[in-house]
SEKE-64645 format. One record per residue (C-alpha): x, y, z. Coordinates in steps of 0.25 Angstrom, whole numbers, plus 5000, padded with zeros to 4 digits. Each point is the difference from the previous one (the first is absolute). Example, Ala and Ser with C-alpha at 12.3 -4.5 7.8 and 13.67 -1.06 7.14 Angstrom:
BEGIN
504949825031/500650144998/
***
This chain:
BEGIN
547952015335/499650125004/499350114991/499850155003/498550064996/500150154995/498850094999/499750014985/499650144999/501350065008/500949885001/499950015015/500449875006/498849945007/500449875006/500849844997/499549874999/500749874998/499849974984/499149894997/500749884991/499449984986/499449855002/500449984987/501450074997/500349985014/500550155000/499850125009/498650074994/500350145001/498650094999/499950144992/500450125011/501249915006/501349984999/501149885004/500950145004/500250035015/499750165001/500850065007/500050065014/499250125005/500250095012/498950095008/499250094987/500449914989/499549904992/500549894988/499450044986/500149894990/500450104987/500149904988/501049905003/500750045011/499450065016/500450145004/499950075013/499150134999/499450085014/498749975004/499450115009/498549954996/499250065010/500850125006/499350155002/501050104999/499850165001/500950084994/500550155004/498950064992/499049935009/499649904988/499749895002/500449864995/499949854998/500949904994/499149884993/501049954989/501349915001/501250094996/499650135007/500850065012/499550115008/500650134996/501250065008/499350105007/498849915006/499649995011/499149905006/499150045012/499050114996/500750145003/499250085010/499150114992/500350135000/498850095002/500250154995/499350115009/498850014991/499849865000/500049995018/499250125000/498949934989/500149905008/499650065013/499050094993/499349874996/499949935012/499550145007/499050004989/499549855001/500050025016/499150134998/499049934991/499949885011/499750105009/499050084993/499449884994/499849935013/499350135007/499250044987/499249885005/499750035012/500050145000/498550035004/500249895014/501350075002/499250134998/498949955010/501249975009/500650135000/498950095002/499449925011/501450035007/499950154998/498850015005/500449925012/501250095002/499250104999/499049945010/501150015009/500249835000/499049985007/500049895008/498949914999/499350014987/498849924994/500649894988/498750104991/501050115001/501349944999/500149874994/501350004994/500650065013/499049895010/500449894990/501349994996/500650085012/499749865008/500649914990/501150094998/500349995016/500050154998/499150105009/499150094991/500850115002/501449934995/499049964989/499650134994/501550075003/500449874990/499150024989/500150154999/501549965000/499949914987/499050104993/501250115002/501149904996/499049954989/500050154995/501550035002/500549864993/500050064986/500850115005/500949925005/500149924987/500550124992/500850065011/500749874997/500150024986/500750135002/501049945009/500249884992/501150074988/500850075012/500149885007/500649904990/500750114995/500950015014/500249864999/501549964998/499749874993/498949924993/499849945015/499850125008/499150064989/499149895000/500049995015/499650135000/498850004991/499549875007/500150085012/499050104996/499249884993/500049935014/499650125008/498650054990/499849825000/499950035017/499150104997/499149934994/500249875009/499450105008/498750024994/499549865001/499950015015/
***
């Protein structure tokens, strides 16, 4: 004979067995939390609940996340509980206001400004070696041959750069310019960050245009690593 095992705390049927005989009585030995009784059949998000004496049939959505139109979130962890009628069950795509992508983008123009000023602050009497050695070989004329006494920035790294003395110099008084300007840069940025999003006709297009201006001050500092 078979016998059906039911979850003492819910009643949620857990499993049959085939009843042991009692060696004595010679009758089917039924255990506590089962039952002789077939439950009944269950389709997809469903389950059989033994509820006193008899088996119903109750949704079981255990498990499912759901987002409702608010943006609240929900998860389902009882029998008996169905989804409300206005779930949905992917994640909805975030709507960003303007404040929030122009936050956004100010952020990440801070976090680059602070690599880069962070990175140069440490190096900033070498670079500064650098730099005034290049003026005063611009303004020797680039000269070319030089002793390594004078110029060793130029004589040294020029040769493992692949880069005559000349190119050299040009470059770092380049990145000492650009080094200067890159803040500037950073808060023209910020100026055109609110008109920007603002232009844009959806939530895509703005924050396509405030990574754009984003990306372009993030080349800029690409740039100073050179």
């Amino acid at each position: 004979m078979n016998i059906y095992h039911y979850n003492p705390l819910n009643g949620e049927k857990i499993g049959s067995s085939i009843a042991r005989l009692d060696p004595v009585e010679e009758k089917p030995m039924i255990p506590a939390h089962a039952t002789t009784d077939a439950p009944p059949t269950t389709g997809s998000k469903q389950v059989a609940v033994r509820e006193g004496n008899t088996w119903t049939v109750k949704p079981d959505y255990r498990g499912t996340t759901y987002w409702l139109p608010d943006g609240s979130r929900g998860e389902i962890t009882d029998i008996g509980i169905e989804p409300p009628a206005s779930a949905v069950f992917s994640e909805p795509e975030k709507v960003f206001t303007d404040g929030e992508i122009i936050a956004a983008a100010e952020r990440a123009i801070d976090q680059l400004c602070d690599t880069v000023y962070t990175q140069y602050a440490s190096r900033a009497t070498r670079y500064e070696q650098k730099y005034q050695e290049s003026l005063r070989y611009v303004a020797a004329g680039y000269p070319g041959t030089v002793s390594a006494n004078d110029y060793p920035y130029l004589v040294y790294e020029s040769a493992k750069r692949g880069l005559t003395k000349r190119e050299q110099a040009d470059l770092i008084i380049a990145m000492a310019v650009a080094f200067n300007q890159f803040g500037a840069h950073a808060e023209a940025a910020r100026a055109e960050l609110p008109g920007a999003v603002a232009a844009g006709v959806d939530t895509t297009e703005k924050q396509n245009a405030a990574d754009a201006i984003v990306s372009a001050i993030n080349t800029l500092a690409q740039a100073l690593e050179a």
